[in-house]
C-alpha positions in Angstrom: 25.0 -12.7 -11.2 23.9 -9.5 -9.7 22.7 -8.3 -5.9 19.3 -6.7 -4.8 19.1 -5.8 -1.3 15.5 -6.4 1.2 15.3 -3.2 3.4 13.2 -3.6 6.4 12.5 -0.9 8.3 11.0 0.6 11.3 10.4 4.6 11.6 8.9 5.2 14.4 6.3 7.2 13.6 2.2 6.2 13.9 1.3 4.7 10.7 4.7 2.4 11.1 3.3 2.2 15.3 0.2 0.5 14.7 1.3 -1.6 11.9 4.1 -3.0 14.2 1.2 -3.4 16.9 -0.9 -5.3 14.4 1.7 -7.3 13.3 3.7 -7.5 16.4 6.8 -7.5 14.6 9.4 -5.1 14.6 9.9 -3.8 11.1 7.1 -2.1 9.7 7.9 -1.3 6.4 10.0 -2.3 3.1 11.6 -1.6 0.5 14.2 -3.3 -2.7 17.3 -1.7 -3.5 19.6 -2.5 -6.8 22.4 -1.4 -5.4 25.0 -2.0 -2.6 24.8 1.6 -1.3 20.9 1.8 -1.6 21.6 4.7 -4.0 18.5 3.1 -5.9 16.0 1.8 -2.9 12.4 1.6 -4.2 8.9 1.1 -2.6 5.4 2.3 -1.9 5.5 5.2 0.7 5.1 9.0 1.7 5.5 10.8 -1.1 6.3 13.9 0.9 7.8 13.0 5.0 5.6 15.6 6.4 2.1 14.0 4.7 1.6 9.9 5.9 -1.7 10.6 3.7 0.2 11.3 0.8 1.7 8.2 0.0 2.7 6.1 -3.3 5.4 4.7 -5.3 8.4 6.3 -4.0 12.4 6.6 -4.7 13.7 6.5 -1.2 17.3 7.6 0.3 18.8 7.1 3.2 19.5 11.0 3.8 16.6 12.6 1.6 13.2 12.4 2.5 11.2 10.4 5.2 14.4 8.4 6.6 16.0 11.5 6.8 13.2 13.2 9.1 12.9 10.2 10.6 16.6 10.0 11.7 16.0 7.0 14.3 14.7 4.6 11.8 16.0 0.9 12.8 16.6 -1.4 10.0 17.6 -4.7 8.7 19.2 -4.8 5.1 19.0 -8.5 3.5 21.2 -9.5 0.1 19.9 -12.0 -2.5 22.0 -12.7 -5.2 20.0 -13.1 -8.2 20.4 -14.1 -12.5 21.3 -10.7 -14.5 17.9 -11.6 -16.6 16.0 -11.4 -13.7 17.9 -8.0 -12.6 17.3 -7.0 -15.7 13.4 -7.8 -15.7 13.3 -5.8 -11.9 15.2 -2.4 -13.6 12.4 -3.0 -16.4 9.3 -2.9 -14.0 10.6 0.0 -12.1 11.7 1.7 -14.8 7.9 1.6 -15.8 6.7 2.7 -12.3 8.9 5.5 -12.5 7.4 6.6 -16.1 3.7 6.0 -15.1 4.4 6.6 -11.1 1.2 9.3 -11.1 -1.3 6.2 -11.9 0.3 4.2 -9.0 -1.8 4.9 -5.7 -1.4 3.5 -2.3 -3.3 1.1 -0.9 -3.6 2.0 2.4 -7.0 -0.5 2.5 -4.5 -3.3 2.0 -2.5 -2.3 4.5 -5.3 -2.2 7.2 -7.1 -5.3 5.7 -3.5 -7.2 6.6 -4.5 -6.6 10.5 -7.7 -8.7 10.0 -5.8 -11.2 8.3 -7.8 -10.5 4.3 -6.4 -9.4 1.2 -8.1 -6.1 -0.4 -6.3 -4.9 -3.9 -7.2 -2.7 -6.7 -5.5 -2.0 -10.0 -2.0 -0.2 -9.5 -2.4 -0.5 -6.0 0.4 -1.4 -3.4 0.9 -1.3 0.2 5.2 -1.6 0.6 4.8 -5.1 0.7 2.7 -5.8 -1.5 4.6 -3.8 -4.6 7.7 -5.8 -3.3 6.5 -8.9 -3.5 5.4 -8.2 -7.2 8.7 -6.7 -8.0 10.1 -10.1 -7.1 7.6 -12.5 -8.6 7.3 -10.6 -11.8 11.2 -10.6 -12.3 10.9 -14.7 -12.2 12.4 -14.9 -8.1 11.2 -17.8 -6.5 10.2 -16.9 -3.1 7.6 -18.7 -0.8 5.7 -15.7 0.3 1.9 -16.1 1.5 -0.8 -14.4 -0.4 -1.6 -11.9 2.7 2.0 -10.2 2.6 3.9 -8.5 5.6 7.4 -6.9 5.5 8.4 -9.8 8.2 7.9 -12.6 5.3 10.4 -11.3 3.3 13.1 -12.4 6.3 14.7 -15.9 6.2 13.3 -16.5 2.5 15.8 -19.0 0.9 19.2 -17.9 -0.1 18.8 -14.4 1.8 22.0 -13.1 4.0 21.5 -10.4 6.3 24.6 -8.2 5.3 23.4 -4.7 7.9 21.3 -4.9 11.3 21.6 -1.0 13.0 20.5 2.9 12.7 19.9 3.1 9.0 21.6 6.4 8.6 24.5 4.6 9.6 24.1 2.2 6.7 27.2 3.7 4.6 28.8 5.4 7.6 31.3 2.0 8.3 29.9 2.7 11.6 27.2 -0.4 10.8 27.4 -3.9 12.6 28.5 -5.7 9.2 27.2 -9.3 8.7 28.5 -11.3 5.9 30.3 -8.5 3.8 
C-alpha cells in the first residue's frame, strides 16, 4: 500500500478570487502529490507565476514557482492510501504528461463554464480539477465525484484523512498544525 496526497489550495491572487467567488468555497485550486513531502505535487496551472494566461500541466513546489510568489497561499493537504498497482498506474499517466506536457493546454473554458454550472472539454484539456479527477479515475480509484468537478469535491471523499490544514510554506517547516500523522 502506498500514499498520494489531495492538495487544496488557495493563492490569493484574481483568477483563484473569482473562482472562490463562484464557488464560494475557500480553496480554489488542486493539485496530487506522490509523495509525503510534496517533492512530486502535480496539476494543471501557471506555467510561469508571473503569466495567469500561461497556464498548463505543471510540476509544482512548495518553494519554486507560483506558491513561492504567492507566499500566503492557505492550504489543506488530504492522504489516501491507495493499492501499489494503482500507484503504479498514476506514476504511468504522469509520467506521460510529463513526456507530451507541450500538447496538454489549459482549459480555462472549463474552468469558467464550472460557474454556470456546464461542463465544456476538449482533447488534452484540463482545468486543475478536472486533470485530477482523471488522474484518479484512470489509475482505477473509486471516488464519487460529480461530472461538473470543483477542487471542494475532492474533500470528505471516502477513506480520505486530512494529515495538514495551515500556510503551505509551512507544510515541511514542523511548524504545521499536524492532523493524523
Amino acid at each position: 500500500m502506498k500514499k498520494i496526497y489531495i492538495i487544496l489550495t488557495h493563492t490569493g491572487t484574481v483568477l483563484s478570487k473569482i473562482v472562490k467567488y463562484y464557488t464560494k468555497y475557500e480553496y480554489s485550486h488542486i493539485s496530487i502529490g506522490l509523495d509525503k513531502e510534496l517533492n512530486r505535487m502535480y496539476s494543471f496551472g501557471r506555467l510561469n507565476p508571473y503569466n495567469p494566461f500561461w497556464a498548463g500541466f505543471v510540476h509544482e513546489y512548495i518553494d519554486k514557482g507560483t506558491f513561492k510568489r504567492f507566499k500566503n497561499t492557505k492550504t489543506e493537504v488530504y492522504s489516501l492510501e491507495i493499492t501499489d498497482e494503482q500507484y503504479g498506474n498514476i506514476e504511468s499517466i504522469i509520467e506521460k504528461m510529463i513526456e507530451y506536457r507541450k500538447k496538454y493546454k489549459f482549459n480555462i473554458l472549463g474552468l469558467f463554464a464550472v460557474s454556470i454550472n456546464k461542463k465544456v472539454s476538449t482533447k488534452n484539456s484540463f482545468y486543475c480539477a478536472e486533470f485530477v479527477k482523471y488522474v484518479v479515475e484512470n489509475a482505477g480509484i473509486e471516488m464519487t465525484l460529480p461530472e461538473i468537478i470543483k477542487p471542494q469535491d475532492f474533500r470528505n471523499q471516502r477513506n480520505m484523512e486530512i494529515v495538514y490544514t495551515g500556510l503551505l510554506r509551512d507544510y515541511n517547516r514542523g511548524e504545521r498544525t499536524c492532523l493524523n500523522q
